[in-house]
C-alpha positions, 0 to 999 in steps of 0.5 A: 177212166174212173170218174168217182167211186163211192162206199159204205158199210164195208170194212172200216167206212161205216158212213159213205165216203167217196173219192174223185178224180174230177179236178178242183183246181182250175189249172189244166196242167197234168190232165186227161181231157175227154170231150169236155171233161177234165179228170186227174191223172192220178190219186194218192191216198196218204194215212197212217197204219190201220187209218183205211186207206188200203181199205179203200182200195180194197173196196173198190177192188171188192165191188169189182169181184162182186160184178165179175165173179158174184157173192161168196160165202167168204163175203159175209163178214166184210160189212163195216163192224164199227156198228152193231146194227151194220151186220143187217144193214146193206153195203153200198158201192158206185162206180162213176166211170168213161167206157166205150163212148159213155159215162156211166154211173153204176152203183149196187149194194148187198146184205153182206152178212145174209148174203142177199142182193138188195138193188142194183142201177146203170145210168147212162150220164149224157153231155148235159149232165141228165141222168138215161136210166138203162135199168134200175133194180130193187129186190124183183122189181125191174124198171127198164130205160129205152136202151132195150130192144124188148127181145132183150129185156126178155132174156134179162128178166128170164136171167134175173128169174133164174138167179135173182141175188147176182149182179145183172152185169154179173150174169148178162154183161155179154148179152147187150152192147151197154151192159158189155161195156160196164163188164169190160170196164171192170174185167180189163180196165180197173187193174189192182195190184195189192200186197203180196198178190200172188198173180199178175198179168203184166200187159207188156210184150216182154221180148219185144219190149225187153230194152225198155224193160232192161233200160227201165231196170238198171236205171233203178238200180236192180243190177239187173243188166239184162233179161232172158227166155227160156222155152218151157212146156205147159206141163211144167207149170204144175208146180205152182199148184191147180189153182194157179196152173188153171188160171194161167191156161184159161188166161192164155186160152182167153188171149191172143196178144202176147203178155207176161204173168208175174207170180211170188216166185216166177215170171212168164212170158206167152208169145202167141207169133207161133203159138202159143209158145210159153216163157219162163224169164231168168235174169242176169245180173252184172260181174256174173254170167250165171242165169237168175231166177226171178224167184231169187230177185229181192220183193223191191226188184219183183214190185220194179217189174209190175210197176214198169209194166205200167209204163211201157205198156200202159191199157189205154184208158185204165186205172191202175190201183196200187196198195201201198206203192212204197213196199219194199222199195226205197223213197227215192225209187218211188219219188222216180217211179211217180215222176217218169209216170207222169212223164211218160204217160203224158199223153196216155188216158190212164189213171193211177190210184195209189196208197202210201204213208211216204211224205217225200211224194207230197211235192208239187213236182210230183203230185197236184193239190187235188190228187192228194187224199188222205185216210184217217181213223175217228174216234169210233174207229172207223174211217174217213177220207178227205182231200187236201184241197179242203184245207186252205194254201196259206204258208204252205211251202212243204207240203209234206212238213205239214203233212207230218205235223199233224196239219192235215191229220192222217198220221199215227196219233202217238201215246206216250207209252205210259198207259 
């Protein structure tokens, strides 16, 4: 569950901004309940086009591949260009996070123009709000917390030697307990799903769970009346290129509960009660007896299946972030998605991050005072994001009128078109 997240000098956030999923309000309704602590159940970052709130997304999804898979040279530019003096500045990201038992606090920054690590800490956040360093790193230096037994901290420090610009979640996060937890947060808790994305791993058992699936489906009006497999060969998937072929072997080699992947133009379904045994999904509509490809679906019907996979088989404690949800997807199927997830998931800990500019959402049926953010572009250029619950309640009957009127900002400031 992710607790709090924090930027700066990435992209357009010059300055640290920061998002929260702790509660301001003192209503309990709609609220995941750990111990003592209440989070939201979801968050909505409203903004105009340019205004940063995919940015926002990005950033968090960014940090996440910084933990994974490390730096890159393709990184180098993403430092927030708003500033001159930001090419030699570090950026920063924090995660405040519930894995495993424990709340967390981990946060690291780079030199992203030269490519140089700069620190890097993990904070266990215990029940009386005092902070247990685990460890702290700046440059070479390394203070270690008492989580470690010293044959540990041994083979840390001779990692860390060996590799001194990666993240040390990045290359021991399998070698202590702790730092296994912090990694498997990040690889299988925080989900992202932007644009266009051209690989997704849907977690549903899509022949089990298929009425749900198809049920799902007609009620939003697909014509999609029902769903097929068809049994292929690993062979065949070489058509979508090396890249793609590896990483669906190493997904389905790494696994062992059957799931589903979700490509621009195919859909596959690996069962593992014989196998593995893989699936290509074709779909059929209704008047036809014809077989459908999933690639022949509208991008709105293809959005539908990621969107879907998150409520019938939901990752315990994840937190799905999702760039503009409304792509491609009518207002009211949105309006509907939001509210069957927030049925739906009642008593389930996962958290839903999303971006959008449809005003329609902004209803108390559907979102609390407290989930509601919004991306806004200065007068430099760069971005700030802000809660709604800043702003004061009084006279407020449509939430989504004010939105529009320009009462919160985070809309297009329209010229006239003259200049």
């Amino acid at each position: 569950m992710l607790v709090n997240f924090k930027v700066r000098n990435f992209l357009s956030f010059s300055d640290e901004q920061s998002l929260s999923m702790v509660p301001s309000l003192e209503e309990n309704d709609d609220l995941i309940k750990i111990d003592n602590v209440r989070l939201l159940r979801k968050a909505v970052i409203f903004g105009a086009n340019s205004s940063g709130k995919s940015n926002f997304i990005k950033a968090i999804a960014f940090g996440r591949k910084l933990v994974l898979e490390g730096f890159s040279a393709k990184d180098r530019n993403k430092f927030s260009k708003i500033l001159t003096e930001n090419k030699y500045k570090e950026s920063f990201f924090e995660y405040t996070f519930y894995s495993h038992g424990h709340f967390f606090s981990y946060g690291f920054s780079f030199y992203l123009f030269e490519g140089k690590f700069r620190d890097e800490y993990l904070y266990v956040i215990e029940e009386n709000d005092k902070d247990r360093l685990v460890f702290s790193r700046k440059g070479k230096e390394v203070e270690w917390g008492n989580c470690f037994r010293a044959e540990e901290i041994e083979v840390l420090e001779k990692l860390l030697l060996e590799d001194t610009d990666r993240l040390l979640v990045n290359i021991a996060g399998t070698k202590t307990e702790l730092l296994e937890y912090v990694r498997e947060w990040f690889s299988d808790k925080l989900i992202v799903n932007f644009q266009d994305q051209e690989f997704l791993r849907l977690e549903s058992g899509l022949m089990k769970n298929r009425p749900q699936f198809v049920r799902m489906l007609k009620k939003y009006d697909t014509g999609i009346t029902e769903m097929g497999f068809r049994k292929i060969e690993e062979e065949q998937l070489k058509k979508h290129g090396p890249e793609i072929y590896a990483r669906i072997k190493e997904e389905v080699a790494e696994s062992g509960a059957p799931f589903g992947i979700r490509l621009k133009d195919a859909l596959y379904y690996i069962d593992y009660s014989q196998g593995p045994v893989l699936f290509e999904v074709y779909l059929k509509h209704q008047n036809s007896e014809l077989e459908y490809e999933f690639g022949e679906e509208s991008d709105g019907t293809k959005r539908m299946f990621d969107l879907i996979d998150i409520i019938v088989s939901p990752v315990s404690n994840a937190v799905y972030l999702i760039d503009e949800i409304n792509r491609s997807i009518h207002p009211l199927l949105t309006e509907e998605f939001v509210l069957t997830y927030k049925k739906a998931l009642r008593e389930n800990n996962v958290q839903l991050l999303f971006t959008t500019h449809e005003a329609n959402l902004l209803r108390e049926e559907l979102v609390r005072r407290d989930e509601v953010w919004f991306a806004e572009k200065q007068a430099d250029a760069s971005s700030r994001i802000f809660s709604l619950d800043i702003f004061t309640k009084e006279n407020e009957k449509d939430l989504g009128k004010a939105y529009l009127s320009g009462r919160y900002g985070g809309i297009p400031l329209l010229s006239s078109g003259d200049e």
